[in-house]
Short mmCIF file of the C-alpha atoms (twelve columns), coordinates in Angstrom:
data_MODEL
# 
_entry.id   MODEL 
# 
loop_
_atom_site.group_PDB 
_atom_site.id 
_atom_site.type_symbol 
_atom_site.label_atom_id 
_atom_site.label_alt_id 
_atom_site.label_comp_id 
_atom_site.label_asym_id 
_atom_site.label_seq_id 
_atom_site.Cartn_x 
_atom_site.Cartn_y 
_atom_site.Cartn_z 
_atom_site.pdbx_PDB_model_num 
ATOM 1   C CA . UNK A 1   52.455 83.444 -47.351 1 
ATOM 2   C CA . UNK A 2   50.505 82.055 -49.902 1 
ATOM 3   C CA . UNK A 3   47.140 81.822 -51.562 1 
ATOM 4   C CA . UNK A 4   47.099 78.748 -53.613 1 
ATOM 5   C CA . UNK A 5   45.242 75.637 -52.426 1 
ATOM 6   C CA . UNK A 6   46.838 73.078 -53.632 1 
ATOM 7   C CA . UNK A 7   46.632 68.753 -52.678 1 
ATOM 8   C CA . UNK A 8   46.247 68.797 -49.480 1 
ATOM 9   C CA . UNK A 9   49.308 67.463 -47.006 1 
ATOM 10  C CA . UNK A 10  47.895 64.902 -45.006 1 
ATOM 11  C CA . UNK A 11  48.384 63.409 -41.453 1 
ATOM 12  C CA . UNK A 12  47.994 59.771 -42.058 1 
ATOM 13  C CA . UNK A 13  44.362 59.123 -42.654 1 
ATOM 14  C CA . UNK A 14  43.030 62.554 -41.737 1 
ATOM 15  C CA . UNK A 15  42.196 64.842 -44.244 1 
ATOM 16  C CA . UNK A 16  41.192 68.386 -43.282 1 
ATOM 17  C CA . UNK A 17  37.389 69.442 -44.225 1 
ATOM 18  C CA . UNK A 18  35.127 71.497 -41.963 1 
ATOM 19  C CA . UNK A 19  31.822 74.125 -42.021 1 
ATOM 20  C CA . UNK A 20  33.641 76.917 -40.422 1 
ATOM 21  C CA . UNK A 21  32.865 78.702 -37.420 1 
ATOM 22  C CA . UNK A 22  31.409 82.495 -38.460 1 
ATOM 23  C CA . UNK A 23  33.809 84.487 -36.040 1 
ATOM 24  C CA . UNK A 24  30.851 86.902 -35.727 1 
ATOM 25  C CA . UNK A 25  29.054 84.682 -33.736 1 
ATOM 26  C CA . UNK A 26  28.171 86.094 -29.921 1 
ATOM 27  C CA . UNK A 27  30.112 84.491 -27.160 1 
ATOM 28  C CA . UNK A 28  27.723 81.636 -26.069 1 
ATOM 29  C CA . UNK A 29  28.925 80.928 -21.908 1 
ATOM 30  C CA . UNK A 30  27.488 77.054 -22.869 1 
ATOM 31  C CA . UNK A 31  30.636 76.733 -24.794 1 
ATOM 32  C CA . UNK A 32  34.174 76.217 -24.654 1 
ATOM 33  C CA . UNK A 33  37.146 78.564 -24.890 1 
ATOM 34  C CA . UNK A 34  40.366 77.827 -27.056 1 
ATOM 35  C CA . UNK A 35  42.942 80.271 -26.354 1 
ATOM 36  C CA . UNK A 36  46.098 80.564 -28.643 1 
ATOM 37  C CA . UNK A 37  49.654 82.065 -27.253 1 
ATOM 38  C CA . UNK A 38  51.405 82.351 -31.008 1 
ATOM 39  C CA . UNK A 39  54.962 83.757 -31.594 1 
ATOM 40  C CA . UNK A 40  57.266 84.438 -34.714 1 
ATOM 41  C CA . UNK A 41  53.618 84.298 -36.873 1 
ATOM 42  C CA . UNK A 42  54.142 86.032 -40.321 1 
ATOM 43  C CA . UNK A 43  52.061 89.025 -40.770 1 
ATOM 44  C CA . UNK A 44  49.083 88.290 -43.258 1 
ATOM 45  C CA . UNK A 45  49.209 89.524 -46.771 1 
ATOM 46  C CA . UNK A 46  46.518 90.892 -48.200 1 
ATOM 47  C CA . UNK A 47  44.125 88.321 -49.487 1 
ATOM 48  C CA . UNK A 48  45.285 85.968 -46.688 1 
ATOM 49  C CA . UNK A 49  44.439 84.624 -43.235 1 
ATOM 50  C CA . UNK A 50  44.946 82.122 -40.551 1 
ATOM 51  C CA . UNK A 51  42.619 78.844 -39.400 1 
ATOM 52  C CA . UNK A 52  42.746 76.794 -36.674 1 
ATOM 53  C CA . UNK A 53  41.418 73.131 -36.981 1 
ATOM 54  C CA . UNK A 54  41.300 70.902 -33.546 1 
ATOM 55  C CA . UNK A 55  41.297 66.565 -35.011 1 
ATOM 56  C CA . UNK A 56  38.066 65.569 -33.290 1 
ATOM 57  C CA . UNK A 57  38.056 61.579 -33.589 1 
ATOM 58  C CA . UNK A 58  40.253 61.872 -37.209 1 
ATOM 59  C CA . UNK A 59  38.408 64.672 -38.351 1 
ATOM 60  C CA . UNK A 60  39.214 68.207 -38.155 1 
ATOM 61  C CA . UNK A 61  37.144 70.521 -37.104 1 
ATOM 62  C CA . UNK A 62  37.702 74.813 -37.814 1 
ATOM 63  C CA . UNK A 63  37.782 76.621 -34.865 1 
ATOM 64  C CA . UNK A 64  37.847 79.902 -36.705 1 
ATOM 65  C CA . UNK A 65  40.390 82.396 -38.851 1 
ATOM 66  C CA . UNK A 66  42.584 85.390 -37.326 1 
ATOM 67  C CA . UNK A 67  44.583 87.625 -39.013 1 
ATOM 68  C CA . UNK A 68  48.158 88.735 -37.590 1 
ATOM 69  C CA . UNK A 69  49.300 92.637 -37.838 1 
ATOM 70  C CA . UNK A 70  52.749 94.137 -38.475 1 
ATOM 71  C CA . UNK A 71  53.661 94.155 -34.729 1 
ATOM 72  C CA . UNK A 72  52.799 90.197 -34.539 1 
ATOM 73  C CA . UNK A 73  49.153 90.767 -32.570 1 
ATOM 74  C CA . UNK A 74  46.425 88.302 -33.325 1 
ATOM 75  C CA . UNK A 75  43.261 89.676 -34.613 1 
ATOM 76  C CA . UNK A 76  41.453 87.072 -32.186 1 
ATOM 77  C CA . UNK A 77  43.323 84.796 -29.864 1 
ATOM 78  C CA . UNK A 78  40.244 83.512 -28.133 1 
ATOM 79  C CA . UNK A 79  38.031 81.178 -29.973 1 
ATOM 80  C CA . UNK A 80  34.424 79.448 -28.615 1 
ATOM 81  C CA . UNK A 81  33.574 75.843 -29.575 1 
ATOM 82  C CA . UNK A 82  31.440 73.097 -28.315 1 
ATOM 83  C CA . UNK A 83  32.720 71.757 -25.275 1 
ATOM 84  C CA . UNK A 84  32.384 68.241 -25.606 1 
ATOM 85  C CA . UNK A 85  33.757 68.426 -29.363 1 
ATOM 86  C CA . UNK A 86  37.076 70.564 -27.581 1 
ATOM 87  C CA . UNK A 87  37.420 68.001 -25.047 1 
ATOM 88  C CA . UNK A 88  37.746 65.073 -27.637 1 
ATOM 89  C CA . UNK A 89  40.225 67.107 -29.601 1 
ATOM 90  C CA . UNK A 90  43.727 65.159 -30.088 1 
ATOM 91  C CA . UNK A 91  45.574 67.529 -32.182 1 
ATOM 92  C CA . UNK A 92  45.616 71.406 -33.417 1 
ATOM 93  C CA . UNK A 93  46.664 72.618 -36.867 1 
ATOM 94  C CA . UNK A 94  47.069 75.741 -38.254 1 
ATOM 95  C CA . UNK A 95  46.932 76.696 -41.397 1 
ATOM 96  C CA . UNK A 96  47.457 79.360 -44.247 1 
ATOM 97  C CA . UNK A 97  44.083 80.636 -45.935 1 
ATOM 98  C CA . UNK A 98  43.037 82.741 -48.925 1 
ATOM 99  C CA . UNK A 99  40.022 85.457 -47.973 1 
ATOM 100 C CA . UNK A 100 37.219 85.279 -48.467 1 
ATOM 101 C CA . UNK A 101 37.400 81.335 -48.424 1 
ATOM 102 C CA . UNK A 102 34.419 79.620 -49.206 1 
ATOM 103 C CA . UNK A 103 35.733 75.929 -49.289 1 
ATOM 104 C CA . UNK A 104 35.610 74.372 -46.325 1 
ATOM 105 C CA . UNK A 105 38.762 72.075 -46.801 1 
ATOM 106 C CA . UNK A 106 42.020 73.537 -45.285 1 
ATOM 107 C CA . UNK A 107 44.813 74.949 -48.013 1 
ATOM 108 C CA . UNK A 108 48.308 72.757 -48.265 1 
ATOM 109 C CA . UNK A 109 50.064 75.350 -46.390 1 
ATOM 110 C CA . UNK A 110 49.862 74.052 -42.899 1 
ATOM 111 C CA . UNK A 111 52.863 75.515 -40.969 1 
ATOM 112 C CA . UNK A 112 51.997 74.801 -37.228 1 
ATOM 113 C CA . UNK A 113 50.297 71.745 -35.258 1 
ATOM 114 C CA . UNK A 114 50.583 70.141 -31.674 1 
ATOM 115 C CA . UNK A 115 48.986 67.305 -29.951 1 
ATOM 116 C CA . UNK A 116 47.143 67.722 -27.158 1 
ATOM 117 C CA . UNK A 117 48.606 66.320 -23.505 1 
ATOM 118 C CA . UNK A 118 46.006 67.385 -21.143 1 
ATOM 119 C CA . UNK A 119 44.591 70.704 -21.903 1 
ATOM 120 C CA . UNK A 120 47.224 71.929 -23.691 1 
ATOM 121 C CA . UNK A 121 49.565 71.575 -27.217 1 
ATOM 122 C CA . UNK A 122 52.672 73.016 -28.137 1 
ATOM 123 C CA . UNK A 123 52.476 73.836 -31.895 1 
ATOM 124 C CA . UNK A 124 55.868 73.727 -33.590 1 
ATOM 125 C CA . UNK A 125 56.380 72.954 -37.474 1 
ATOM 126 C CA . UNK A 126 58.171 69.621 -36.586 1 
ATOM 127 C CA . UNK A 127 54.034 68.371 -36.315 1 
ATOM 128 C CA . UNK A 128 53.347 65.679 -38.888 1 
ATOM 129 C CA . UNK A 129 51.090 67.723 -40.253 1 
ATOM 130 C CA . UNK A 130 53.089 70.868 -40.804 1 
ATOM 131 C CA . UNK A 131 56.969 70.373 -42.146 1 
ATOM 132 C CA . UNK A 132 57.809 67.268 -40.035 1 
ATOM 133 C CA . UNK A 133 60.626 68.208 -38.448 1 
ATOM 134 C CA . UNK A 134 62.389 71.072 -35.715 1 
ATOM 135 C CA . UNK A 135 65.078 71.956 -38.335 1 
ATOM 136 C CA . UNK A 136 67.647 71.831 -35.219 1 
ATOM 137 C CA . UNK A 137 70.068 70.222 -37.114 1 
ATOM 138 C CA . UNK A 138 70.351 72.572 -40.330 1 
ATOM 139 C CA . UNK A 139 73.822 73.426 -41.730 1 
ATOM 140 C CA . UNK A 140 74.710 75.433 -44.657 1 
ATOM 141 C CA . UNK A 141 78.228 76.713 -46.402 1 
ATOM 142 C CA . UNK A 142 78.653 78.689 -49.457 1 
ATOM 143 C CA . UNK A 143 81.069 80.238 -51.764 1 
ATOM 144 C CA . UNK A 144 81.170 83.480 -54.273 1 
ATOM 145 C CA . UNK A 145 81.836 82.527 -57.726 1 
ATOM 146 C CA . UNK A 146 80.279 82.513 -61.212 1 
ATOM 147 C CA . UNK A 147 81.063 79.334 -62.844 1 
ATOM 148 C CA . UNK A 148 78.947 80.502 -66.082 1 
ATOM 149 C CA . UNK A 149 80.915 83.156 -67.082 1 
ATOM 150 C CA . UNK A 150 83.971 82.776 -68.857 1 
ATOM 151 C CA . UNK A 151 85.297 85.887 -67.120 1 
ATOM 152 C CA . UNK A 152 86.847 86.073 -63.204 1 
ATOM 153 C CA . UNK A 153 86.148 89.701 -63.194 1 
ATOM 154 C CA . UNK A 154 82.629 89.084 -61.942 1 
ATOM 155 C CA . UNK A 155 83.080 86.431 -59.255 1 
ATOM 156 C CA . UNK A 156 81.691 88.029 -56.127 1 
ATOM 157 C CA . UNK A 157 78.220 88.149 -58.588 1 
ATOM 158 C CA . UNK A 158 77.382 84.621 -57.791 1 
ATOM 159 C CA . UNK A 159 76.721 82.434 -54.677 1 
ATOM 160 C CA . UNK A 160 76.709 78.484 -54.585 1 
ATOM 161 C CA . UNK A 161 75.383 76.684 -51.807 1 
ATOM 162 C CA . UNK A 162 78.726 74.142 -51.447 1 
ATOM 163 C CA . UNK A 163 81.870 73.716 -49.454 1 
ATOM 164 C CA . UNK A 164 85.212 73.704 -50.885 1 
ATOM 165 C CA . UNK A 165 87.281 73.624 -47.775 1 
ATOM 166 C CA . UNK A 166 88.284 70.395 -48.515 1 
ATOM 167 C CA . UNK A 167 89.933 71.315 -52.251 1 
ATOM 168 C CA . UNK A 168 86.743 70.002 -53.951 1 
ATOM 169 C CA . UNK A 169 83.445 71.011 -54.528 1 
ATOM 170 C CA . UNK A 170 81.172 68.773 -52.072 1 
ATOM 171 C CA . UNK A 171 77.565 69.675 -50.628 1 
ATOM 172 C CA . UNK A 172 77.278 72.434 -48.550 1 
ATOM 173 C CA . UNK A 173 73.994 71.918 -46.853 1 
ATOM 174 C CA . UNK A 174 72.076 69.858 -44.224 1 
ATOM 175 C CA . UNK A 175 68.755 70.055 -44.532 1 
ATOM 176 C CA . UNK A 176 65.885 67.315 -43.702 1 
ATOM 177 C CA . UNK A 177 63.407 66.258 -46.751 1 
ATOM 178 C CA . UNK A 178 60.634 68.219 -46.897 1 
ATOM 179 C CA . UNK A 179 56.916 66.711 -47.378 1 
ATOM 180 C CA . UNK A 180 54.938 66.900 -50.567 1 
ATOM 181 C CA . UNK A 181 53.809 70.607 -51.275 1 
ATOM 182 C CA . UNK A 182 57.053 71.929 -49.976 1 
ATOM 183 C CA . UNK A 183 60.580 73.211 -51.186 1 
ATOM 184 C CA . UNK A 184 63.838 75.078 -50.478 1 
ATOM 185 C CA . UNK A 185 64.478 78.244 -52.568 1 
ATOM 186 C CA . UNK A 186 67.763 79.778 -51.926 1 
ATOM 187 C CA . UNK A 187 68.213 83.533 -51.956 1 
ATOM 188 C CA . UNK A 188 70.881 87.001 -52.568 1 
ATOM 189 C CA . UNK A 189 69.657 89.678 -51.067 1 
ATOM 190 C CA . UNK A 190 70.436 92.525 -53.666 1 
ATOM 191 C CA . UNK A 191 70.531 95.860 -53.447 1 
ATOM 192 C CA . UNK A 192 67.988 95.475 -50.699 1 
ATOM 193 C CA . UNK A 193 65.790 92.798 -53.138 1 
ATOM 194 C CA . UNK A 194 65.573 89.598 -52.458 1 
ATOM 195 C CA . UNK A 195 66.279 87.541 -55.537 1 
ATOM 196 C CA . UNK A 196 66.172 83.490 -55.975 1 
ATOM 197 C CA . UNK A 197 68.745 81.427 -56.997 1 
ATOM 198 C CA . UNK A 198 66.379 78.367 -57.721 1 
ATOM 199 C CA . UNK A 199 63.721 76.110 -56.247 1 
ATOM 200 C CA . UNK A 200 65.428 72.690 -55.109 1 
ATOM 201 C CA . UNK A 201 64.570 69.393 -53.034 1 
ATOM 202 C CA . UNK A 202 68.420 67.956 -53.058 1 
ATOM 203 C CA . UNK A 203 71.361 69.681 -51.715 1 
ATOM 204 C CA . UNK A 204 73.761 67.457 -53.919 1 
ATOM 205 C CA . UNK A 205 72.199 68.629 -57.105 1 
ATOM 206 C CA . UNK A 206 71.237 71.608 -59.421 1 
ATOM 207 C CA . UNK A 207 68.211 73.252 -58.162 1 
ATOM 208 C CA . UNK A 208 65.667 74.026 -61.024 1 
ATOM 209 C CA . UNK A 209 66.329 77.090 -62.812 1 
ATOM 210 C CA . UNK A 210 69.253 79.155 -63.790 1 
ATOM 211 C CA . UNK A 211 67.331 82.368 -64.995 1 
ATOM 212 C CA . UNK A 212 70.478 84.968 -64.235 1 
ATOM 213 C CA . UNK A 213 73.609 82.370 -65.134 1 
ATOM 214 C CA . UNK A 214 75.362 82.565 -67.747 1 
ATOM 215 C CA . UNK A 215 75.690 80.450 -70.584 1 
ATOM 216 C CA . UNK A 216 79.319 79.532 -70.178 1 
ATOM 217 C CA . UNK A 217 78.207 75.692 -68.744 1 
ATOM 218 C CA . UNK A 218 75.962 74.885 -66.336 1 
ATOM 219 C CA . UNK A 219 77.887 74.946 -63.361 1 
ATOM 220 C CA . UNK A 220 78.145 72.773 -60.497 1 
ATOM 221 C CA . UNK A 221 75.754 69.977 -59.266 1 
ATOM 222 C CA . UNK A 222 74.655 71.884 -56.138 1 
ATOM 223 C CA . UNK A 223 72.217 74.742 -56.048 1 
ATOM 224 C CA . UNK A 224 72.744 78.393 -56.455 1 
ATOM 225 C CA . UNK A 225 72.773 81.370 -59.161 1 
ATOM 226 C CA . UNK A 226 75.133 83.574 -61.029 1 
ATOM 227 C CA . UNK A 227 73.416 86.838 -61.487 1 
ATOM 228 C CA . UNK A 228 75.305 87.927 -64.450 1 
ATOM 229 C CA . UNK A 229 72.103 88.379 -67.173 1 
ATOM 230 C CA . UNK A 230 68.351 89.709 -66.979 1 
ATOM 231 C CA . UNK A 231 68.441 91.248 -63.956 1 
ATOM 232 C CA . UNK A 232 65.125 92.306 -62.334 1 
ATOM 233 C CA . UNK A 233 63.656 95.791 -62.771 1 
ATOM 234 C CA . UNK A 234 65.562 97.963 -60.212 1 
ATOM 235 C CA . UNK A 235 68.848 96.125 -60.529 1 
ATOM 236 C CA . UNK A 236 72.286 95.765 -62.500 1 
ATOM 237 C CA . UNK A 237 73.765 92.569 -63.228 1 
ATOM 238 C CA . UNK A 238 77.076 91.388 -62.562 1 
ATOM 239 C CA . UNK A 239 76.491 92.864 -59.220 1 
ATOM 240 C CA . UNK A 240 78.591 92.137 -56.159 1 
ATOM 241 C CA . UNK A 241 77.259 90.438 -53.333 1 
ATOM 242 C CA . UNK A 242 79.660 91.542 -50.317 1 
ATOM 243 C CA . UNK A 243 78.053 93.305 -47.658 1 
ATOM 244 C CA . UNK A 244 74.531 91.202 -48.570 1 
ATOM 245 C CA . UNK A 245 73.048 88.681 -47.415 1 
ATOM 246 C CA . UNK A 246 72.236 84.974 -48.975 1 
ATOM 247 C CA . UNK A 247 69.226 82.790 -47.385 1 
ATOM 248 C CA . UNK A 248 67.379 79.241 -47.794 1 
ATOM 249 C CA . UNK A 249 63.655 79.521 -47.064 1 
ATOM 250 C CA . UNK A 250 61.103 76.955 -47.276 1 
ATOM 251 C CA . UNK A 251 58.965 77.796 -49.576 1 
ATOM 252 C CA . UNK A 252 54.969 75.761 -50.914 1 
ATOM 253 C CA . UNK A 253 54.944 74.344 -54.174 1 
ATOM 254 C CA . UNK A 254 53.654 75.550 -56.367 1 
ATOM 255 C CA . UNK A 255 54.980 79.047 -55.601 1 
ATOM 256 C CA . UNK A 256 52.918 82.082 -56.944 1 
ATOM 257 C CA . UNK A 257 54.787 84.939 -54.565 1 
ATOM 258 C CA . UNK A 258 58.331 86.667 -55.762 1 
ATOM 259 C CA . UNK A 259 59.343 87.338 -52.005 1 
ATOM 260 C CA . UNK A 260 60.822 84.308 -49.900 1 
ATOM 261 C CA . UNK A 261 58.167 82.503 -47.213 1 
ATOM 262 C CA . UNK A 262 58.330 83.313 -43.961 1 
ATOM 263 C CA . UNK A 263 60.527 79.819 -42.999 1 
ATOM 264 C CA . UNK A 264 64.008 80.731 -43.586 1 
ATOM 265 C CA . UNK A 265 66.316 77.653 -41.737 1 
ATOM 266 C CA . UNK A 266 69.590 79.284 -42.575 1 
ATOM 267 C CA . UNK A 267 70.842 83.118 -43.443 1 
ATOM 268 C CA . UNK A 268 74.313 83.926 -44.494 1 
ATOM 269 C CA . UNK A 269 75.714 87.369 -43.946 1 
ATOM 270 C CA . UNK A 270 78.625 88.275 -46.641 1 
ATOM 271 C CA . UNK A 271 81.348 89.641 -45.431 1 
ATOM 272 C CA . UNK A 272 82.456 93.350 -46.580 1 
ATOM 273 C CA . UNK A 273 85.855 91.925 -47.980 1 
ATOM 274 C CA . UNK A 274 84.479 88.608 -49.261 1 
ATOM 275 C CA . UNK A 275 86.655 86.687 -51.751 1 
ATOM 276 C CA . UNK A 276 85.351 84.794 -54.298 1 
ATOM 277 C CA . UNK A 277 85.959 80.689 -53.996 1 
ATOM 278 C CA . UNK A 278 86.240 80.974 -50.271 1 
ATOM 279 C CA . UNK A 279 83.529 78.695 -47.711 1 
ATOM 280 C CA . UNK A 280 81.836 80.968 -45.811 1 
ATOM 281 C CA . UNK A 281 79.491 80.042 -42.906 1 
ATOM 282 C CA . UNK A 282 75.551 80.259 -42.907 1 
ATOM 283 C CA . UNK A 283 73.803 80.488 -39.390 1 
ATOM 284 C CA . UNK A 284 71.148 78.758 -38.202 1 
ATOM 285 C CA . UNK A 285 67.736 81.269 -37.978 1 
ATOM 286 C CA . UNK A 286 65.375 78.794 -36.858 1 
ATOM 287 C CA . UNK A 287 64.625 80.375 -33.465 1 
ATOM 288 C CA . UNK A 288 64.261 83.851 -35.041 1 
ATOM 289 C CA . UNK A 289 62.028 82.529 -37.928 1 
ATOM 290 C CA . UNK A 290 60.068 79.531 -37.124 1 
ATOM 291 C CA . UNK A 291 56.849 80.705 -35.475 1 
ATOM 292 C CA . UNK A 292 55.855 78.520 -32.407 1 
ATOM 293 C CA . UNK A 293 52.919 78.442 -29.684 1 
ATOM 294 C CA . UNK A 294 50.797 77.238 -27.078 1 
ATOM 295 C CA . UNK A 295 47.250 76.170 -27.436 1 
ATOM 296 C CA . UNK A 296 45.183 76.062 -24.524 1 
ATOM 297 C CA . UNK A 297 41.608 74.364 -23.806 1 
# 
């Protein structure tokens, strides 16, 4: 999670200002209850929190902030508005919030919303106003190598997000486009340390840094890393990635966290014996990693 706010990413003509509702407020039995029945939520960093906005005639409305601990439990589920405002309600969003927040426009990073059939919504991220899509069709393939090096000893140190089953390099990931405010990072898992192989919005091109490649070329026009120079604090490089793991996450943009988002479409476990220039298989994580819910009025 995130603290930036950054342009906001908007449901057409809606944009997302509210006074927000002080959570200390005594239960008032004139009003209405909005109940929330979350899953998969991220716990909250420090600095962070969660707000839930109800679109009230094109205009959303807060219905208040909750934190989520390390066992997944919401600090407040339950959340008292004006009833006639709840009724008129069309959609819920929920977003990602710095705290203490005193602007009363929601952040960029909206990751949930549903629209209201009756008195209830099933938030997903496939909302317009969260990513825009159920990431049911995500694919990914990747191979060892280090095409920066001029060196084969050090192959198993690199990963690149393509397919080569066919003899030649092609793209090695499905992925839908993201909306504004959004990317894909990809990820090796290290030593137990997650480290990024680049920041990219096109799966048939480089992604935008090489900070760990070598300088033998720039390797192939799909994303991924050799981690052959300036490793991190903690860590050797050329390293070997067998037995790790590589990931995509979805990350905002701009990014001011190290550590990959909570969103992570598509994990790769490397095999113990892995062989450099061999396509190996990424699985699809979406159930275990997309958070989801039910919204109740």
């Amino acid at each position: 999670m995130r603290k930036q706010l950054l342009i906001l990413l908007m449901v057409p003509a809606l944009i997302f200002t509210a006074c927000k509702k002080d959570d200390d407020t005594p239960p008032d039995p004139q009003l209405g209850t909005l109940e929330l029945n979350m899953t998969n939520l991220a716990p909250s960093d420090a600095g962070e929190q969660y707000e839930g906005w109800i679109v009230v005639n094109g205009t959303p409305v807060s219905t208040g902030t909750f934190t989520v601990n390390a066992n997944g439990d919401l600090s407040q589920s339950s959340f008292m508005l004006d009833p006639e405002t709840l009724d008129l309600a069309t959609d819920f969003v929920l977003s990602i919030e710095p705290m203490p927040d005193n602007d009363p426009e929601s952040s960029a990073i909206k990751i949930l919303g549903g629209s209201f059939s009756g008195n209830t919504a099933s938030a997903t991220v496939a909302h317009p106003a969260a990513l825009g899509d159920d990431f049911m069709n995500v694919m990914g393939k990747y191979i060892l190598a280090t095409p920066t090096t001029a060196t084969m000893d050090d192959e198993n140190s690199g990963v690149r997000f393509l397919d080569i089953n066919g003899g030649s390099p092609i793209m090695g990931l499905e992925l839908p486009d993201l909306p504004s405010g959004w990317k894909y990072e990809g990820w090796a898992v290290v030593n137990g340390m997650p480290v990024s192989s680049g920041t990219f919005s096109m799966v048939d091109a480089m992604d935008d840094s090489a900070p760990y490649s070598g300088i033998n070329g720039s390797g192939p026009p799909f994303p991924g890393e050799d981690y052959v120079m300036n490793a991190p604090s903690g860590l050797d490089f050329p390293t070997d990635l067998s037995e790790g793991v590589v990931v995509i996450s979805i990350e905002p943009s701009p990014d001011n966290s190290p550590n990959p988002f909570a969103f992570k479409p598509l994990v790769g476990h490397v095999p113990a014996n892995a062989e450099d220039h061999k396509t190996y298989d990424m699985m699809d994580n979406v159930a275990g990693s997309f958070p989801s819910g039910t919204v109740s009025r």
